[in-house]
C-alpha positions as CSV (number, residue, x, y, z in Angstrom):
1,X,-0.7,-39.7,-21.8
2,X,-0.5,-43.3,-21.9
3,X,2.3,-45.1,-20.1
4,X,4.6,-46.9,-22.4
5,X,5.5,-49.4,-19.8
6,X,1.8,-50.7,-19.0
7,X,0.8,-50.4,-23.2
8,X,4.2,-53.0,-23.2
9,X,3.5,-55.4,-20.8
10,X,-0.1,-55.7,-22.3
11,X,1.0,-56.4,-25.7
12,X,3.7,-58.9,-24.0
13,X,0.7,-60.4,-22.2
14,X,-0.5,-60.7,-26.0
15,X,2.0,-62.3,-27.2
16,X,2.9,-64.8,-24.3
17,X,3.1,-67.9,-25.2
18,X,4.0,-67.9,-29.2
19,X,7.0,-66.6,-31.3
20,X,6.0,-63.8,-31.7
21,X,8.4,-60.9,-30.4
22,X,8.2,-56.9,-29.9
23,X,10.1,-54.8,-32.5
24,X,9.1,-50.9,-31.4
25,X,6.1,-49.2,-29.3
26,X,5.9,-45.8,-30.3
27,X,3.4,-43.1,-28.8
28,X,3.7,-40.5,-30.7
29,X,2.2,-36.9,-29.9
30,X,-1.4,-36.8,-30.0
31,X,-1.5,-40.3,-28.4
32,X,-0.8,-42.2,-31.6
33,X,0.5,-45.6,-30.8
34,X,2.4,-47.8,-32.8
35,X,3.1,-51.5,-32.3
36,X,5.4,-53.4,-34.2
37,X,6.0,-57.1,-33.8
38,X,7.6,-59.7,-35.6
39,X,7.9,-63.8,-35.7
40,X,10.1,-66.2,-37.4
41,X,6.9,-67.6,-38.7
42,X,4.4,-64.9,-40.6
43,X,2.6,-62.3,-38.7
44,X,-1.4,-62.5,-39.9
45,X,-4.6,-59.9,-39.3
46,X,-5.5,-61.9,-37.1
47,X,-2.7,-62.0,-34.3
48,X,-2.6,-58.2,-35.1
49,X,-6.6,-58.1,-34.3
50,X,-6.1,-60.0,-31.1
51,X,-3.4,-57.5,-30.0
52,X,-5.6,-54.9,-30.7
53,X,-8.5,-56.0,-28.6
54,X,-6.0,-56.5,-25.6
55,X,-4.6,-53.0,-26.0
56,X,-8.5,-51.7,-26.3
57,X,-9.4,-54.1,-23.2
58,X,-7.1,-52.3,-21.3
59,X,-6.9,-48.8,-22.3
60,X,-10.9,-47.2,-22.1
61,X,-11.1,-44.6,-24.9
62,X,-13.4,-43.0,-23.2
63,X,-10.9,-42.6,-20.6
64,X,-8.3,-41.1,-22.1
65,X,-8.4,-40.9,-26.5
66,X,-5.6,-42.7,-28.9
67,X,-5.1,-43.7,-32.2
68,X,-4.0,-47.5,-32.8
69,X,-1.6,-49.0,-34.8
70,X,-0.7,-52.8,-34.6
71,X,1.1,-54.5,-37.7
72,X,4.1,-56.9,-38.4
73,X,7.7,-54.6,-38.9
74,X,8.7,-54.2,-43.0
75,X,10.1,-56.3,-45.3
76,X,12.4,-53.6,-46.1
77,X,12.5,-52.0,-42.5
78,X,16.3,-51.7,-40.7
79,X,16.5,-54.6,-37.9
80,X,15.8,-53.1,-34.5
81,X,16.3,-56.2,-31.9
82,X,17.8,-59.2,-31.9
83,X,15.1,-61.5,-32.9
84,X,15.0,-60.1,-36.7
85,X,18.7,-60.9,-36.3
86,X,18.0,-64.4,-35.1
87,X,14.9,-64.5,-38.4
88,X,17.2,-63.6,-41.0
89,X,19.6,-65.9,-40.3
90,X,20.5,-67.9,-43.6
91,X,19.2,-64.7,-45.8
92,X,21.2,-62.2,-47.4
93,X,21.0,-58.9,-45.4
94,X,22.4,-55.2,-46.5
95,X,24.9,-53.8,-44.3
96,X,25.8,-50.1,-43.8
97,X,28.4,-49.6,-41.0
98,X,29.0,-46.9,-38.8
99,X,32.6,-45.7,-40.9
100,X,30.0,-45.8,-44.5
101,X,30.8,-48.8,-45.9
102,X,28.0,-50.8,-47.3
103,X,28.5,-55.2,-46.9
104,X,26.2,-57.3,-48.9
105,X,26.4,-61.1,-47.8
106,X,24.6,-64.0,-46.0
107,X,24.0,-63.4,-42.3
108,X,25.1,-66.9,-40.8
109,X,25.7,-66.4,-36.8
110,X,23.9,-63.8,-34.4
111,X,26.1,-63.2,-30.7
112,X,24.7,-61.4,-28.3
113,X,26.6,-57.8,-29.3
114,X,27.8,-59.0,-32.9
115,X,26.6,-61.4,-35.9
116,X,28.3,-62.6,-38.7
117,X,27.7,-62.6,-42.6
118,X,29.7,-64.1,-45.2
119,X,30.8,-61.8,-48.1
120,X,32.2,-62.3,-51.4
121,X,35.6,-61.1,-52.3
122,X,37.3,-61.8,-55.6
123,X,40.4,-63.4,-54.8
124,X,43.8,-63.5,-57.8
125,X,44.9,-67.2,-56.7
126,X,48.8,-67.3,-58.0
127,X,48.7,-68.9,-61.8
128,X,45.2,-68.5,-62.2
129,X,44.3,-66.3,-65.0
130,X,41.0,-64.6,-63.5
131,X,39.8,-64.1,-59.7
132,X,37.8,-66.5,-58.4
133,X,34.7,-65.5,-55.6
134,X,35.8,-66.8,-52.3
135,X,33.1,-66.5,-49.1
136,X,34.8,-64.9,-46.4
137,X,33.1,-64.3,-43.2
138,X,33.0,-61.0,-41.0
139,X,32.1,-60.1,-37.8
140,X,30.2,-56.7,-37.4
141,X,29.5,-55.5,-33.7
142,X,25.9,-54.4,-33.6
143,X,26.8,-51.0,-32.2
144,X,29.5,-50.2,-35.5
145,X,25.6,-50.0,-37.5
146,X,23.7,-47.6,-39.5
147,X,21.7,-50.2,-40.5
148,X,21.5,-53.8,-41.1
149,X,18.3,-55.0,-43.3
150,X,17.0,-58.3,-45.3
151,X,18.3,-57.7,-49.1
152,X,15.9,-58.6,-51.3
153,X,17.0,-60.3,-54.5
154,X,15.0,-60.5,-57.7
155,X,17.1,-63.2,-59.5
């Protein structure tokens, strides 16, 4: 079996030195490896080619067989670590919290347990014959998540 902790501090030896982050390192049964990584710039073949060669540098197939999977995390993938948090900031992001609710708003700050997105809630201002929108923010601890992902918006 290969050990997750040496197949993670190769792809971190990668990766050293640019934005690029780790998202998830799965081995799945029958050694089948997936990396996924992420930047705040755009992930390329490339960079995903070079990670390769260092995993296959280090692990000998002829050693011990695996399948190998290196690619950038979805578009429409659930955030897994901070750094897609720290991305996505300034984008509108989908929401769905831990009691069901579902948010839709602009994710503006990222803490280190909690971010911050900015919702729109129709507010009946006294006189005023129709609501108006009003952007009010709210904090969401990361551990009150189902699943917090980058909205896309076809306007």
């Amino acid at each position: 079996m290969i050990d997750k902790q040496q197949l993670t501090q190769t792809v971190e030896q990668a990766i050293e030195g640019t934005s690029i982050f780790i998202v998830d390192i799965k081995i799945n049964p029958g050694n089948a490896i997936v990396v996924e990584i992420d930047s705040p710039e755009s992930i390329d073949i490339d960079t995903c080619a070079k990670i390769t060669r260092q995993i296959e540098a280090t692990f000998d197939r002829d050693v011990e067989d695996y399948e190998l999977e290196v690619g950038s995390a979805g578009l429409t993938a659930p955030f897994k670590v901070k750094g897609q948090y720290l991305k996505n900031i300034g984008n509108e992001v989908e929401v769905l919290t831990s009691d069901g609710r579902k948010l839709q708003g602009v994710l503006t700050a990222v803490g280190d347990n909690d971010f911050t997105i900015e919702v729109a809630k129709k507010v009946k201002e006294p006189g005023a014959k129709r609501p108006t929108l009003v952007m009010e923010p709210t904090t969401i601890e990361m551990s009150n998540t189902k699943s917090v992902k980058y909205l896309i918006n076809f306007k």
